[in-house]
N, C-alpha and C positions, 0 to 999 in steps of 0.2 A: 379399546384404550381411548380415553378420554382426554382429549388438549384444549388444553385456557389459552387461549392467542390474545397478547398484548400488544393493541395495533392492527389496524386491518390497511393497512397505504397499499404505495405500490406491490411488496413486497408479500404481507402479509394478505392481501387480496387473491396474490397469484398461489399462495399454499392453499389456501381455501377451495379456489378453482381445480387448482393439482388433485388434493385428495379427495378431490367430488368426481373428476374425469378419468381418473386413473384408480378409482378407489380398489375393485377388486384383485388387480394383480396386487394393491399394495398390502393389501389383505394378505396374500399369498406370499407375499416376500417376509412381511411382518410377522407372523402367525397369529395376529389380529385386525379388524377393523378399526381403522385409526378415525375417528369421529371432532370435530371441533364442537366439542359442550357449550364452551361461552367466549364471547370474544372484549376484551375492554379499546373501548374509544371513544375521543373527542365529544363527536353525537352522534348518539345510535338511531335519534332521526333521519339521517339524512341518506338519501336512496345509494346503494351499492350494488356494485356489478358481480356479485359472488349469489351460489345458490345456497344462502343460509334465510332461515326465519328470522324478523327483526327480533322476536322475543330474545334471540341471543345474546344482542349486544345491550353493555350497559357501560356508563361513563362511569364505574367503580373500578379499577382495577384491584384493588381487594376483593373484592364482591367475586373474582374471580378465582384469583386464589385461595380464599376461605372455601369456594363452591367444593362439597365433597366428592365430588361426580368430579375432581378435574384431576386427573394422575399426572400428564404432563402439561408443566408450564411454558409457552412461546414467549419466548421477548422478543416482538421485533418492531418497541418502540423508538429504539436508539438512543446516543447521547447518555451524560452522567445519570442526569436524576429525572423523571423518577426511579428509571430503569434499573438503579444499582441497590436502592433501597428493595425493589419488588423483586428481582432476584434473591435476594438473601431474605424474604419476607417467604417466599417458595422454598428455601432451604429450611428454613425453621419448621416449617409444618411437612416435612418431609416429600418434596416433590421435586423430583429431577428436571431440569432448566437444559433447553435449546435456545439458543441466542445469534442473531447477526452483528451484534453491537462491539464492531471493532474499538470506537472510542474508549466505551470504558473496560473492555479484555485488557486494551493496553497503557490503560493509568489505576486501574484495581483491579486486573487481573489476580496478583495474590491473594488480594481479602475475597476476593470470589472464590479462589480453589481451596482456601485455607477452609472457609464454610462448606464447601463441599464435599472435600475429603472429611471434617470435620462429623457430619449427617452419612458416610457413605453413600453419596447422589452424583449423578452422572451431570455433570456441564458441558454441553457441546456446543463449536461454535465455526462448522466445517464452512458457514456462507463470513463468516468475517474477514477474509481474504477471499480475494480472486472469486467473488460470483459465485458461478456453476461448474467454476475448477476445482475436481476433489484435488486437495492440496495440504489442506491442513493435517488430515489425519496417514496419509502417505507418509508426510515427513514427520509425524508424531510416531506413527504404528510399523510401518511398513519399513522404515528403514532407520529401525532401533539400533539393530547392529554394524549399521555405517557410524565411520566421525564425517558429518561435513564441516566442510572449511569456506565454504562459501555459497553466500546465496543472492541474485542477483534479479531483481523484477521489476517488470513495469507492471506496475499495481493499481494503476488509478486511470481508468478509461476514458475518464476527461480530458486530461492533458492528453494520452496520447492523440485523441482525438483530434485534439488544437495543433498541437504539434505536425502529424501527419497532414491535414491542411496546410500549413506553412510551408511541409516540404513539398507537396505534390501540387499548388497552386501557385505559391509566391505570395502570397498572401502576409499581412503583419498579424503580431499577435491577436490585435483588437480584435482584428475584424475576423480572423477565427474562432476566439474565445463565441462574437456573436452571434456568427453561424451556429457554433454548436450549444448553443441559449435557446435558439429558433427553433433547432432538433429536436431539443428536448434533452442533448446529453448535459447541459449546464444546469447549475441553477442560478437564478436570479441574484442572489451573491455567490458569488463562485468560489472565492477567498481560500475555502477549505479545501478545494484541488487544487488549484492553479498555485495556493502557495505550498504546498506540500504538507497540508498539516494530514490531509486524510491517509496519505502515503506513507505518510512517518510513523501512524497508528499503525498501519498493516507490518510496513519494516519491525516495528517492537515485538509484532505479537511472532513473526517469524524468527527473529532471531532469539525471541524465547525458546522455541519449539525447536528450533536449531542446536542449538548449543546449550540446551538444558539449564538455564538461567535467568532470572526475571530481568528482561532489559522492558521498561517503560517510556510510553513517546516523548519526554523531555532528556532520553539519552541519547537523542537520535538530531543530527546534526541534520540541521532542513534548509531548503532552499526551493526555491520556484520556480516558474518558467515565463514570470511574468517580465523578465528581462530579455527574455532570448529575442533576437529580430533575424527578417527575414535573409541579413546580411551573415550573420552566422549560419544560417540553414547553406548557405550556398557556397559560402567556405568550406565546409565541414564535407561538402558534397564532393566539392573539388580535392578535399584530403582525401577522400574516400570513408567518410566517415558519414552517420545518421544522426541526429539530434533524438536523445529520448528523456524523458523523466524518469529514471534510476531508482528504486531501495537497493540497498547495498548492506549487505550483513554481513562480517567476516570473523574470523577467531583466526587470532595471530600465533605466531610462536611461541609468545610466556602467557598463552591461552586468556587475554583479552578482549572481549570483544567490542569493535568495530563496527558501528551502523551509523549509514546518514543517506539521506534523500539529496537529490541534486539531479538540475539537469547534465547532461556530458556526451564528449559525440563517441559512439562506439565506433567499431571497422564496418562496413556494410553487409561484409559475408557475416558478422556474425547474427547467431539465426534469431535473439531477440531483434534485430535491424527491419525484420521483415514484420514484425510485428504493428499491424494498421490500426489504424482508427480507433476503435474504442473496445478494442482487444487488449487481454490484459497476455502474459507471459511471464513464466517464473524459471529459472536455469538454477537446476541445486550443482554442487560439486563435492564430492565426495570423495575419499581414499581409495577404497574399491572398486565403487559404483562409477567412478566416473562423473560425465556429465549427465544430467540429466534435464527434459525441459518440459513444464507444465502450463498445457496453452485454449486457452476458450473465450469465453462469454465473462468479462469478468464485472459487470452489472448487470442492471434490468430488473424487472420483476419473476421473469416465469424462472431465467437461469440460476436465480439468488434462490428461489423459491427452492427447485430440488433439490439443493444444496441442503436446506432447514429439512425439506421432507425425507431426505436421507438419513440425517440426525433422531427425526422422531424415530423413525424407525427403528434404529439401532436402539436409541433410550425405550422403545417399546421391548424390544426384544428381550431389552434386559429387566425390565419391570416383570415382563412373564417369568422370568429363568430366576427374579428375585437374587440378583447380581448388579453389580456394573462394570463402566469400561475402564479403559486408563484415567486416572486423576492426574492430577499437576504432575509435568515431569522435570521441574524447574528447582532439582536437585542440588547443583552447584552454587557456588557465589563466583561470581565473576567480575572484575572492574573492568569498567567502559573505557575504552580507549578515547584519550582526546583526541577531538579533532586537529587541533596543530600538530599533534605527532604520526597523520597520516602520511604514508606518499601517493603521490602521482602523478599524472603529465598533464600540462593546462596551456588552453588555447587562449592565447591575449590579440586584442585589437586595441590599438594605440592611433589615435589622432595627433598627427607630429606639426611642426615645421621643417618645410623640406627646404633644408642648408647642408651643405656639408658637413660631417661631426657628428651628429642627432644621432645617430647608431651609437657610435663609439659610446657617447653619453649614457645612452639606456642600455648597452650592452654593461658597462660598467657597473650598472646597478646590480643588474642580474649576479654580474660574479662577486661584487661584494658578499651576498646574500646566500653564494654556494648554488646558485639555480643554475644549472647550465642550457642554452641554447639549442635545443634540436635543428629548428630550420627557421628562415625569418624571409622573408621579402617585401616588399614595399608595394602597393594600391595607389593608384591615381599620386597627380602632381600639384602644385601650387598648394593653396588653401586645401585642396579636397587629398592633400597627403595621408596614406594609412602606412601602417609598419602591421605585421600579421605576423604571431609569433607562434612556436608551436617547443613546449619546453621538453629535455627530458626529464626521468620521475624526478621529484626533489617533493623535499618534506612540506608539509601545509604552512609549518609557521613561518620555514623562511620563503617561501614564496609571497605569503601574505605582506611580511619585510617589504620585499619587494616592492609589492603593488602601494603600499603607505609612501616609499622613498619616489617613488615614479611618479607619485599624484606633487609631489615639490619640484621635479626635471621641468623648468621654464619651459623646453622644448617640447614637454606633451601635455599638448592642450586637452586631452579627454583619453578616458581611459574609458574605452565605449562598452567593447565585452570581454567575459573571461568565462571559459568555461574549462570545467576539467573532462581529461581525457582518459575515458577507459579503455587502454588495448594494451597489450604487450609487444615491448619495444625491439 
């Protein structure tokens, strides 16, 4: 079986290595010899660390899937375009599509499965979440017969990365985000982790697969961690809580669903808490099944890599049997829950003047607003006065009230952080 690789990076370097090192068992698993025919990129001059002939590569990617010798098509160039054009350019001339490209799974996810099903062709896309955690097709195949009602992950290896530094150093954002620039887990704009846009693709494409309905990343309430400081890591510590970067996918009771990215301090026993560095973690909740938690390598090149070379496989398998797999299961229509009409419980840190009153004042706000007060105590005195809040659940909007009427209290000079609290009270 013959595959057209769009892209040879990090990623598509390491499938190439994969199926060269590992070829015969994969032979064996497959019921074929899985071969990379042609590969399209950038310049096919320039020297690469994969054991292919240069005759392979050519800077057409047409060229490649026009090639009649290619059965299956690799996307793993990412982002909207070209990518989404040469996926459906592979459908048209009948060739089943393996893909890493969370972006665009989850802003034309439909018009991709719509031409797929369309042509009878397999779209796989098992490395678009979490790496080299089988994830996606678990919660697609494997647990049809559950309702989950919840799905809960830290999806994006950078942040935890930065974050984890913060807690286990002391350290501020900055100069974590630069460590891990140095590492090699950042990129040079970082923007797309740090501020939760990569997150909030993956959040879409799960709580499609969850809950059987096309949710896309502009329904997904996002937020980043480029505010958090090392003063909240230490609070949160003393609450007994961890600071993590969240997707959060829920289907509520008039079966709406509910996604948004955000940082927020969990309990520490809970077992995403433990989750380090540039590990990813996914926790389903189901009727039946319970909990369950899906935990690895959730980038890199070799871990993303088996992820696509599990795909080909499968899409091999079914090219012999002249079949395919599940197509779109995004059967329902479902409305997005606003974000103002969530609840939950949120950590505030308030810069006061410290006089007698100042509570009474900002607690007043609070209960105008219907937010009630879990716990509160007061940080350092004089100028350097803090008030540290910890709310019970109350709804997004009127909280948000809140935080609008507080930024006018004379008495609070800054309204430093706020983060929301996931645990149960």
């Amino acid at each position: 079986m013959r595959i057209g690789l769009l892209g040879c990076g990090n990623v598509g370097a390491a499938v190439v290595r994969l199926l060269d090192r590992n070829r015969d068992e994969i032979a064996r698993r497959a019921g074929c010899r899985l071969e990379i025919a042609r590969v399209a990129v950038r310049d096919p001059a320039r020297a690469r660390d994969v054991p292919l002939d240069r005759s392979r590569f050519t800077a057409d990617p047409m060229a490649v899937i026009d090639d009649p010798e290619v059965d299956i098509v690799c996307e793993l160039i990412g982002g909207d375009e070209p990518a989404g054009s040469l996926i459906l350019a592979a459908f048209e001339r009948d060739k089943p599509v393996v893909t890493a490209n969370k972006e665009l799974l989850a802003n034309r996810g439909r018009e991709l499965f719509d031409a797929s099903d369309a042509k009878g062709l397999d779209l796989y896309f098992e490395a678009a979440v979490g790496g080299g955690i089988p994830l996606i097709r678990p919660v697609k195949e494997s647990l049809t017969g559950e309702r989950i009602r919840r799905v809960t992950g830290i999806v994006n290896g950078t942040t935890n990365h930065i974050l984890t530094r913060m807690s286990e150093e002391g350290i501020s954002f900055a100069e974590a985000l630069a460590q891990a620039q140095r590492l090699g887990y950042a990129e040079a704009d970082p923007s797309a982790d740090v501020e939760g846009h990569d997150a909030a693709a993956k959040c879409a494409i799960l709580a499609s697969i969850a809950f059987n309905a096309r949710v896309t990343a502009p329904d997904v309430f996002r937020e980043g961690i480029d505010r958090v400081t090392p003063e909240d890591i230490a609070f949160a510590e003393r609450l007994g809580y961890v600071v993590k970067l969240l997707a959060i996918a829920e289907l509520d009771e008039d079966e709406r669903i509910a996604v948004r990215v955000h940082p927020a301090m969990i309990p520490s026993a809970h077992p995403l808490a433990a989750v380090r560095d540039a590990f990813n973690a996914v926790f389903v909740e189901g009727d039946a099944v319970g909990e369950l938690m899906f935990y690895g390598r959730g980038a890199g090149g070799e871990p993303t890599a088996t992820a696509v070379i599990g795909d080909l496989v499968t899409v091999a398998r079914h090219r012999l049997a002249d079949t395919r797999g599940v197509g779109c299961t995004c059967f329902h229509e479902r409305t997005i829950r606003p974000m103002a009409e969530m609840t939950g419980q949120y950590y505030l840190l308030l810069r006061v003047e410290d006089r007698p009153g100042v509570l009474a004042e900002i607690a007043s706000v609070f209960g105008r607003n219907r937010v009630s007060i879990k716990s509160v105590w007061q940080e350092g005195t004089g100028k350097d006065a803090q008030l540290v809040f910890i709310t019970h659940r109350a709804r997004e909007g009127a909280f948000q009230r809140t935080m609008e009427e507080l930024r006018a209290v004379p008495a609070v000079e800054e309204i430093r952080s706020v983060l929301r609290v996931e645990a149960e009270e």
